[in-house]
N, C-alpha and C positions, 0 to 999 in steps of 0.2 A: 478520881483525882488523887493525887498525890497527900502524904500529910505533912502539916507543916507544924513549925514549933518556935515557941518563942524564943528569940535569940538572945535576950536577958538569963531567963530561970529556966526555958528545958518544958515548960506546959504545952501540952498539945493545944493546937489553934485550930479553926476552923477557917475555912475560905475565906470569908465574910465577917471573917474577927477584925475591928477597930482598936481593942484594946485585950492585953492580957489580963484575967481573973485574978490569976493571980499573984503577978508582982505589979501590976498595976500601967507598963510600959503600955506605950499608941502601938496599934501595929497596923502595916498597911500595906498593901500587894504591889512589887516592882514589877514592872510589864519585862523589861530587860532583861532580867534574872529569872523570873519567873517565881522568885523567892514571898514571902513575908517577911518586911522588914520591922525589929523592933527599933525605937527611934524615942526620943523625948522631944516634946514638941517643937524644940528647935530648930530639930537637928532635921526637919525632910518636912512639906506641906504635901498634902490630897489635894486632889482632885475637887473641883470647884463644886461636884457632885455632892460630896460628904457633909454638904450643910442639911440639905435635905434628907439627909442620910440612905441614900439610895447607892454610894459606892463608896469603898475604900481603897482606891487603887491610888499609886503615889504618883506624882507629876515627877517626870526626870528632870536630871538639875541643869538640864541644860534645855528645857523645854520654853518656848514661845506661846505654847497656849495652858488657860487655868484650868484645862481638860486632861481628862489621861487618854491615854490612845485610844482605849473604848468608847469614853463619853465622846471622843472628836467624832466615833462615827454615827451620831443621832442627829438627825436633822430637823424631826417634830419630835416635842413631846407634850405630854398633855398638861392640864391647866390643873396645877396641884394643891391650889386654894383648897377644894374638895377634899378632908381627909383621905377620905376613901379610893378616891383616884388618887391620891399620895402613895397610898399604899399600895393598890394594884400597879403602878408604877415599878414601886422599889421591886418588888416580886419580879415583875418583867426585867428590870436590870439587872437581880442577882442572877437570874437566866440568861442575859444576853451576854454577864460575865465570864461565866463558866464556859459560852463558847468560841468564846473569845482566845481562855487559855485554851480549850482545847485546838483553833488553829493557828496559836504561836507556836505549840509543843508539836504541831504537823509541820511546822516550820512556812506555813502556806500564808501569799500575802495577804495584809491588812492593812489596806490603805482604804480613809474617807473619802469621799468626794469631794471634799475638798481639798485634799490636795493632788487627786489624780481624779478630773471629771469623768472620764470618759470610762475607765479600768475600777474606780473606785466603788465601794459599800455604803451604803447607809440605812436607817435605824428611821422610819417614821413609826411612833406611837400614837393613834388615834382615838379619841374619844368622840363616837358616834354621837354624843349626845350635843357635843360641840357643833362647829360648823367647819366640815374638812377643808382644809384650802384646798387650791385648785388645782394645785402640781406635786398631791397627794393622794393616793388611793383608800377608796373606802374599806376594801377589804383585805382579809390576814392573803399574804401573797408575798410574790417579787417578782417584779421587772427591771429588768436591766440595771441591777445593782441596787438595786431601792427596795428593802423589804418591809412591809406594811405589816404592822400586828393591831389588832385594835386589844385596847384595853380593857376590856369587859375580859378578855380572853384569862385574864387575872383573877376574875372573880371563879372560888371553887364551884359555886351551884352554876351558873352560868356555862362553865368549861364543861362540869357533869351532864348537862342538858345537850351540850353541843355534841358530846363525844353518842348519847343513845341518840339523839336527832340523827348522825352520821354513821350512824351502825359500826363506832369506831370501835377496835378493839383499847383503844390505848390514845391517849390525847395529853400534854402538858405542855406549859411554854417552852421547856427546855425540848421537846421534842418539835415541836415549830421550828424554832430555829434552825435546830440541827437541818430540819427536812429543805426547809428558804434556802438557806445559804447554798445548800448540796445545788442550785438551780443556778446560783451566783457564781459554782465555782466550775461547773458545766460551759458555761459560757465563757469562761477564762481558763479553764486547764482540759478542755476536748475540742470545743468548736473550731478553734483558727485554727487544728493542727491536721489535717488529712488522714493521718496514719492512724491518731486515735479516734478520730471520727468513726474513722472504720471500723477500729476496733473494737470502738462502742456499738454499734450496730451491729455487729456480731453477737453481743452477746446480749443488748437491750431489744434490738429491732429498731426499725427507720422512724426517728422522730420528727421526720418531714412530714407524716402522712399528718392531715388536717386536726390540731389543736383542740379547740372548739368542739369541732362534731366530735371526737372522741370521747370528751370531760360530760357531752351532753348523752351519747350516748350509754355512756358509763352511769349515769344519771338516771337514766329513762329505763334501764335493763339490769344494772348490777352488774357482776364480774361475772366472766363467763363458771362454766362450771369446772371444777377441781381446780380452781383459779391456785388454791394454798398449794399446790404440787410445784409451780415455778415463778410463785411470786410471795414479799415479803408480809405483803396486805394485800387486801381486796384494791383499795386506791391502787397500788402501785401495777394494776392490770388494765388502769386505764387509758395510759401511754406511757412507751418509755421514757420521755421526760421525768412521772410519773415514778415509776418503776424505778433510775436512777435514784431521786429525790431520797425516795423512799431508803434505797440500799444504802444512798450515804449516809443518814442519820441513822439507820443501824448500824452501820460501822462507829461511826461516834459512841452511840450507846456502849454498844460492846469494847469499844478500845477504855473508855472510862471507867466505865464498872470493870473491868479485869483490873485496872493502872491502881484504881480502890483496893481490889482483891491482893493485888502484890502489893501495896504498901502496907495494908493489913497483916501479913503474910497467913493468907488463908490457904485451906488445903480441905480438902475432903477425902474421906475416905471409908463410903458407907458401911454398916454394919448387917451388909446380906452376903446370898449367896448369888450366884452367877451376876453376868454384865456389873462385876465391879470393875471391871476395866474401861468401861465406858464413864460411868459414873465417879471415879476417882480425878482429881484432880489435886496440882499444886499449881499457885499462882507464883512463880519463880523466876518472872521476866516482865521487867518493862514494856507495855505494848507499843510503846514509843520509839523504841530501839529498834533492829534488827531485829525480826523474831522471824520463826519458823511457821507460818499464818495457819497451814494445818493442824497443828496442836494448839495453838492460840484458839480457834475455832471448837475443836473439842473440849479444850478447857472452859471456854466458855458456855457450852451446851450443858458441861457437870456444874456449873454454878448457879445456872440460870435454874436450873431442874432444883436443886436443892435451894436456894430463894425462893422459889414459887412454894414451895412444899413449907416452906415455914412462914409465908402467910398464910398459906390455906390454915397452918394452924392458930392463925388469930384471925382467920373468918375474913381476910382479907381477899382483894384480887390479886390473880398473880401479878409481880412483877416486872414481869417477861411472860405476855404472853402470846408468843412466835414459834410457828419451828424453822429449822432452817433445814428446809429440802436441797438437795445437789444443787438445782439451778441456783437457788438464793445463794449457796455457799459459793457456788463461781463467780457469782456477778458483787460479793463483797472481796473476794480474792482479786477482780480483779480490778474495784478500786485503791485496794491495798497495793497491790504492785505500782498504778498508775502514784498513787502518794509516793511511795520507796522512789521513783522513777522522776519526778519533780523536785525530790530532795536533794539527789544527785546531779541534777544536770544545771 
């Protein structure tokens, strides 16, 4: 993500800043603009959200509801009497924030269900502990524009359990999201179109062939073998649905963490010998813009390598911990195009 700063005194803000440290001004994220705005309280209201404190996005001034375009698209959330579900809450909406801006800055639509039933998104947050209504699902997913997270998914030891339970390399809300919506936007920027249909089949394989028996098969066997030579994950070998899912929330990842990297203006440029040309990197372009996606790619493989390499030096995991073999690198090229190709048309 981008950095932002307060537009009083010049202090760098962070995403999720209400207020500046230090000259004291509200500050609060325009969806419009894509900005932080500093404001005195008169002068602009939040989001009906910001009492519970779980968003700081601003209401436009010409809006009809006490929501901001993201809180419009929740349709359950849980019962926040519970501190604790207060807070696994707020955690869950500072994630559903961030991908929120990530597909305004894709320019890709976001519309609730409520105001487009049929085309539109929505946001149930479940507390299992509750009693789920009945035109809500129990589990983390998405159907037909409806994506379920349960809330526990919030708790760290919980997610930690979930992630060696599922032999996962890598699990966070903000990767949920990423992975759901990629399923959301499958159904709205591939399916009604024949051409990309096919396209997609090309490069995913036929995600006609039977749902179900695949997810259960994948279950029952694991991924086939040398599964990491043409897929992102082990999951994403278990249908191209799958596989898709997968490729789009690494493309998220990686367009974010680069968009990080050039606002920071980071650059590498190891201190060895041989393959520093692999290993060097500047982050010198918006991945948001027009970029050249094979050097965006490379760049990204020198930053990923060099973050992994300085957790391991605080005993951490990495990361990023992915490689991106040819095939994975095609099938994120050529979601990349298909975005370039929506933007434009």
């Amino acid at each position: 993500m981008k950095l932002f700063q307060c537009e009083n005194c010049g202090q760098v803000l962070h995403f999720e800043n209400t207020s500046c440290e230090q000259c004291g001004y509200q500050v609060g994220f325009e969806s419009s603009t894509l900005q932080l705005r500093s404001f005195q309280p008169s002068e602009r209201r939040y989001c009906r959200n910001y009492e519970p404190g779980v968003c700081n996005w601003l209401q436009e001034p010409d809006a009809t509801s006490d929501l901001c375009m993201a809180c419009e698209l929740n349709h359950y959330i849980p019962n926040v009497k519970d501190p604790e579900v207060k807070k696994n809450w707020r955690d869950i909406e500072f994630a559903k924030h961030r991908l929120v801006y990530s597909l305004l800055r894709l320019e890709l639509p976001v519309n609730s269900k409520t105001a487009d039933p049929e085309n539109g998104l929505r946001f149930d947050f479940i507390d299992s502990d509750q009693v789920v209504p009945k035109d809500a699902e129990r589990m983390t997913g998405h159907l037909s524009g409806k994506i379920t997270l349960a809330i526990e998914e919030a708790d760290p030891a919980v997610r930690e359990q979930n992630r060696v339970n599922m032999k996962e390399r890598y699990r966070t809300l903000l990767g949920h999201f990423r992975h759901e919506v990629g399923h959301y936007y499958w159904d709205l920027l591939i399916l009604p179109f024949p051409e990309r249909l096919q396209a997609f089949r090309d490069q995913f394989g036929d995600e006609s062939i039977d749902y179900g028996q695949a997810l259960e098969k994948h279950y029952q066997t694991g991924p086939p073998p040398q599964w990491n030579q043409n897929f992102i994950s082990a999951y994403a070998s278990s249908h191209p649905w799958e596989d898709w899912a997968e490729s789009w929330s690494h493309y998220l990842h990686l367009v974010d963490t680069m968009e990080t990297a050039y606002a920071l203006g980071v650059s590498i440029n190891p201190q060895i010998e041989n393959q520093t040309e692999i290993m060097t990197m500047v982050a010198d372009a918006d991945p948001y813009l027009p970029i050249h996606f094979e050097d965006f790619l490379q760049n990204a493989v020198a930053l990923t390598f060099a973050v992994n390499s300085i957790n391991r030096s605080m005993g951490q995991l990495d990361l990023y911990p992915f490689i991106l073999h040819p095939p994975v690198k095609q099938k994120l090229t050529f979601i990349h195009n298909l975005l370039k190709e929506v933007q434009t048309s």
